[in-house]
N, C-alpha and C positions, 0 to 999 in steps of 0.2 A: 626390204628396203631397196629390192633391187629397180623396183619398178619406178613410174616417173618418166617422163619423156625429159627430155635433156629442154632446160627453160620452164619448167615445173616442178612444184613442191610434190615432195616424196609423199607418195600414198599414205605410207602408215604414219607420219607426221603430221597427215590431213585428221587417220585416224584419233591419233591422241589429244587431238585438238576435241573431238567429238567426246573423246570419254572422259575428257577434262570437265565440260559443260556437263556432260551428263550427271555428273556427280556433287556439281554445283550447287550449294544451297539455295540459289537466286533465279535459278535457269527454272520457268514456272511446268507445271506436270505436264501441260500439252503438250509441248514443248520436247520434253523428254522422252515422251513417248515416239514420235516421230526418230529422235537420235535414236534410241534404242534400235528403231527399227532397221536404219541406214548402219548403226555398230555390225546386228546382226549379219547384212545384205554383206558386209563387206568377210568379216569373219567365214562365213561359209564359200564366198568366192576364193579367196585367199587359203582357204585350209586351214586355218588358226586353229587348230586345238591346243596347244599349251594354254595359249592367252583366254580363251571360252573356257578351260576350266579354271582359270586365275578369278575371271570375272564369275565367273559362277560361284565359285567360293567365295565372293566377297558380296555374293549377293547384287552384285551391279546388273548382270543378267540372269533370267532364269535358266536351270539345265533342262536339257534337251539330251538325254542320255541314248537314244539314238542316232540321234545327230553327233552327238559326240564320238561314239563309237565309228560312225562312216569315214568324219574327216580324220580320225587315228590311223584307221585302214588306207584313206586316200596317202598320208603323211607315209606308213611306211614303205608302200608300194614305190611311190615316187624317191624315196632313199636308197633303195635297193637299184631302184637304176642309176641313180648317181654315183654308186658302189660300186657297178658293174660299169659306168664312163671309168673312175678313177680307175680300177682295174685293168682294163684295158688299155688304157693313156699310157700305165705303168709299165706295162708289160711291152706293149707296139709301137707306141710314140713320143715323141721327146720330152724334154723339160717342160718348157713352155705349153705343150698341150696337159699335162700332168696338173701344174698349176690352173689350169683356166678350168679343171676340171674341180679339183679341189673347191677354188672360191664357186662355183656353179654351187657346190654344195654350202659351203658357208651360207649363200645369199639367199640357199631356201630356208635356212631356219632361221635366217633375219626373218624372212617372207610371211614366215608359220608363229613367228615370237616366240622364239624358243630362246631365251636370251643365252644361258650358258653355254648351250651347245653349239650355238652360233661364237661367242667369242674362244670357246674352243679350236673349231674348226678356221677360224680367222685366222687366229694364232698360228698352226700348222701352215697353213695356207701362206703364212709370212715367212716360214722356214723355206718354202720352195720358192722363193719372191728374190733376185738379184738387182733391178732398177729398183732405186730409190723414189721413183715416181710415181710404181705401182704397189710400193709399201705405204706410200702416201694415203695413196687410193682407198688402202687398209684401215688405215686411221681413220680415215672421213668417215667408211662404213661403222666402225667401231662407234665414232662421235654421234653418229644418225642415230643408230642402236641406243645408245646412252641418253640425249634427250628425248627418245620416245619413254626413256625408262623415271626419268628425267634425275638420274643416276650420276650427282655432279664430282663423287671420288672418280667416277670411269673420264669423267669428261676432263676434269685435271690430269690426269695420271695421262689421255692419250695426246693432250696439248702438246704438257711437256714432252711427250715422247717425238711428236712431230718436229718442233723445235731442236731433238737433237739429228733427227733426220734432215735436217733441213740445214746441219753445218757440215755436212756429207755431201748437198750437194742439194736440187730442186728450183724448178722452174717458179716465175713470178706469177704466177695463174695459182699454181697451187696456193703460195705463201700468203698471194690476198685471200684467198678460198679461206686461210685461214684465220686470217686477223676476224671473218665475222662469226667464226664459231667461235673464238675466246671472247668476243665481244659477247656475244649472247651469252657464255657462260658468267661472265663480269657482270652482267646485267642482272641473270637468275639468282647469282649471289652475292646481290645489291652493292657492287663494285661500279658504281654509277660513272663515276668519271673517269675511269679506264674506258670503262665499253666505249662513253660518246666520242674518247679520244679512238681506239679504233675502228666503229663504225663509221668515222668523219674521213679517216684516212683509206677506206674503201667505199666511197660513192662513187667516186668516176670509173669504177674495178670491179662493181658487185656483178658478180657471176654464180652468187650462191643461192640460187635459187631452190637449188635443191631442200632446202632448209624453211625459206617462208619469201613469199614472189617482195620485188620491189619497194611496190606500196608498203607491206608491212617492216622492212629495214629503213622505211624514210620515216616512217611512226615512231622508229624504237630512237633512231638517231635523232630526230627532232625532242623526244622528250626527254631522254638524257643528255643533252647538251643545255637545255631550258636551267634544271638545277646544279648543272658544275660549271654552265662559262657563262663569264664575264659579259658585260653589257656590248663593248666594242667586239667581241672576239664570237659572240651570238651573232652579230649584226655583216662582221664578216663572212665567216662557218657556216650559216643555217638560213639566217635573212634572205642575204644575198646570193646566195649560192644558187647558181641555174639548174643543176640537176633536183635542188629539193623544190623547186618552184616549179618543175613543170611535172609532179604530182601530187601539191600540198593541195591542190582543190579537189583533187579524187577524195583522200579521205576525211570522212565527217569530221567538221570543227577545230579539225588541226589548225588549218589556216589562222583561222579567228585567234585560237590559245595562241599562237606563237605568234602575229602581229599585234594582237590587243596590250599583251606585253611588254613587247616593243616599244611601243607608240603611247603605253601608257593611260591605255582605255579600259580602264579597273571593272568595270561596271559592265561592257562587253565580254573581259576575261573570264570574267564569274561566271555569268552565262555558257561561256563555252569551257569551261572547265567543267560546269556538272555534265557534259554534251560526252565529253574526254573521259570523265570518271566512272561513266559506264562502259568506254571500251576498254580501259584498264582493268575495270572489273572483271570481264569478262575473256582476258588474256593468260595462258596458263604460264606462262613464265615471269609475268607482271604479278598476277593478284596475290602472290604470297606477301608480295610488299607493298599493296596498296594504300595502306594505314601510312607508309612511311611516306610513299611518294607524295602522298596528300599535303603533309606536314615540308614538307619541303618544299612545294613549290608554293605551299601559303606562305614560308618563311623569304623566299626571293621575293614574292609580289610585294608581300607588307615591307621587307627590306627596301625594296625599290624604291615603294610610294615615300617612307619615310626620310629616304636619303634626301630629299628637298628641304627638310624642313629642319629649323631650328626647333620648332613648337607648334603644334597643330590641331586643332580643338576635334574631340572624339567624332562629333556630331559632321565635319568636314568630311573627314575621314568615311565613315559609314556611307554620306551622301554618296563619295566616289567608286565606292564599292557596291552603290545599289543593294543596301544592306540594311538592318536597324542598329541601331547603337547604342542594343543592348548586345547582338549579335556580336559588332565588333570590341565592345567592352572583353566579353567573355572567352576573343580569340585571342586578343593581345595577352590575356593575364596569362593564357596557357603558357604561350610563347615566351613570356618576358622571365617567367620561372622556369622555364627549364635554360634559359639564356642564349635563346634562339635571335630572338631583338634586343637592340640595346638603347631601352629608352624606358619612362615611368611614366604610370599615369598620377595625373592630377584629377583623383575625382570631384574633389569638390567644384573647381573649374573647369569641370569639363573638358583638360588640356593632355595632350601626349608631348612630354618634354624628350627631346634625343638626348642621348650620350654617346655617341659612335668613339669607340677606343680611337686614341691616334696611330694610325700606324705607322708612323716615321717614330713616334716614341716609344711605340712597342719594338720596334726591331730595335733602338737605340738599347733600350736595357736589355734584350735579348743578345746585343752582341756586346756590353760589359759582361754583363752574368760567365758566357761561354769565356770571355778573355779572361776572368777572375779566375774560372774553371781549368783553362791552359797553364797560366802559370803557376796553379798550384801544382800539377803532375810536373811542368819541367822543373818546380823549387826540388820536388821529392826523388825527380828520377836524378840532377844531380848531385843530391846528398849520397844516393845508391855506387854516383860513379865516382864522388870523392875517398867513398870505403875504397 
């Protein structure tokens, strides 16, 4: 993961994107033949033999046991003089070149996928490490390493770790660097409205390119903001926001999902939501949760349209959805039983009656309840200090 030019996503993050699809039940054979071929092209430039026999074991690639055997050979050759930099560094030159020498070797078993031995030598490599900036530096590799592995105990465990590096001391480049890797972690594990809360607070700061260009942070931010904010606070945050408008038309249908919504054009959203639910599909940190994200944003849209109405006949409904209304019969009942929306149908007349809880009377008896609940501990603690 050393590789990457500075304003581009890291290689092997290009690559895991590739062996994501590859492995894809939906991704069609032709298809796959072609990635296989591009896995391969990169795995032998790169020297990967840990990761070619990973995939080979898992049957993802076929073995090539002479190829195997070269890049082993290539791998140790190349170690051995890494061996003999540290050695040397150790023995004739200072600290500072000692370290540089160290991580040199760290970054090639990032390079080769060698995961342990790579967070081994990390680790070491932090022992010779005195700026807190270039322990930083440590963590990020660590984090790269981690969602290529997409390894989210390593990705928590190295957050927090930054986090407490960062009450030692660290610059504001770094700490936005990092609001979007715990946002993408928040995201991977369907922590929806955290992530849109920090993706939101580094748009005008994104420098983490290293991880996925632009375009694809203004995807992740627009569609997690869609199901945790608010109608006004969308319209602020996301709507309006000039850094997400001047790449909402680059990528495919975003626009349309996130104005049709807006503006309440049900029947356009639909449309661009099946347009959306293929690139979600086909995202490897999205599609473990794309059953959930589905349901959720059908539960905003149907929340939406329904907050207008007192009563609204099925068949309305459906129309503005560009839909049948048998379709939307079939969606409400899902939702209304697991108590996603709060309204009944009226089959025989055809009607959707609301019942939206009040919330100025739900917080009212949610703040009796809790007052009933205080004064019974102060009745009890002083009975304790009459003893």
């Amino acid at each position: 993961m050393d590789g990457g030019a500075e304003g581009s996503q890291q290689p092997h993050l290009i690559l895991a994107h590739k062996l994501f699809l590859l492995t894809h039940p939906d991704v069609p054979d032709i298809e796959k033949v072609h990635l296989k071929s591009e896995v391969l092209d990169v795995i032998k430039s790169d020297g990967m033999a840990p990761l070619y026999e990973t995939l080979t074991a898992s049957s993802v690639l076929d073995l090539d046991q002479s190829l195997l055997d070269s890049m082993r050979a290539a791998n140790e050759e190349e170690l051995k003089k890494l061996d003999e930099k540290i050695a040397d560094a150790e023995e004739n030159l200072g600290e500072s070149e000692v370290r540089e020498a160290h991580l040199a070797k760290a970054l090639y078993f990032i390079r080769i996928s060698d995961k342990e031995k790579a967070l081994e030598q990390l680790k070491l490599t932090e022992g010779k490490t005195v700026a807190v900036g270039q322990k930083m530096d440590l963590v990020f590799y660590t984090l790269q390493l981690a969602f290529f592995y997409m390894d989210f105990d390593l990705v928590s465990k190295s957050i927090d770790k930054a986090k407490k590096l960062f009450e030692e001391g660290g610059d504001w480049e770094r700490k936005n660097r990092l609001k979007v890797y715990e946002g993408l972690y928040c995201m991977s594990t369907r922590n929806f409205k955290k992530a849109a809360s920090l993706f939101l607070d580094s748009i005008s700061t994104f420098t983490t390119y290293e991880i996925f260009p632009y375009e694809t942070f203004i995807f992740y931010t627009v569609l997690t903001s869609i199901i945790t904010l608010d109608r006004v606070s969308l319209k602020q945050k996301v709507v309006d926001a000039p850094e997400i408008l001047t790449v909402l038309g680059k990528i495919p249908f975003l626009s349309e999902f996130l104005n049709s919504l807006y503006e309440c054009q049900y029947k356009a959203f639909f449309s661009a939501f099946a347009g959306m639910a293929e690139q979600i599909k086909f995202d490897r940190y999205l599609y473990p949760h794309f059953r959930f994200y589905m349901r959720e944003v059908r539960t905003v849209v149907y929340s939406q349209f329904l907050e207008s109405y007192k009563s609204v006949t099925v068949e309305a409904m459906a129309k503005a959805f560009g839909v049948s209304v048998d379709f939307i019969d079939q969606e409400l009942s899902r939702f209304i039983a697991a108590g996603k929306l709060h309204c009944k149908i009226d089959k025989v007349a055809g009607v959707l009656e609301t019942n939206r809880p009040d919330a100025k009377n739900a917080l009212y008896q949610a703040t009796i309840k809790q007052g009933d609940f205080l004064l019974n501990r102060i009745q009890k603690l002083s009975r304790v200090i009459d003893l």
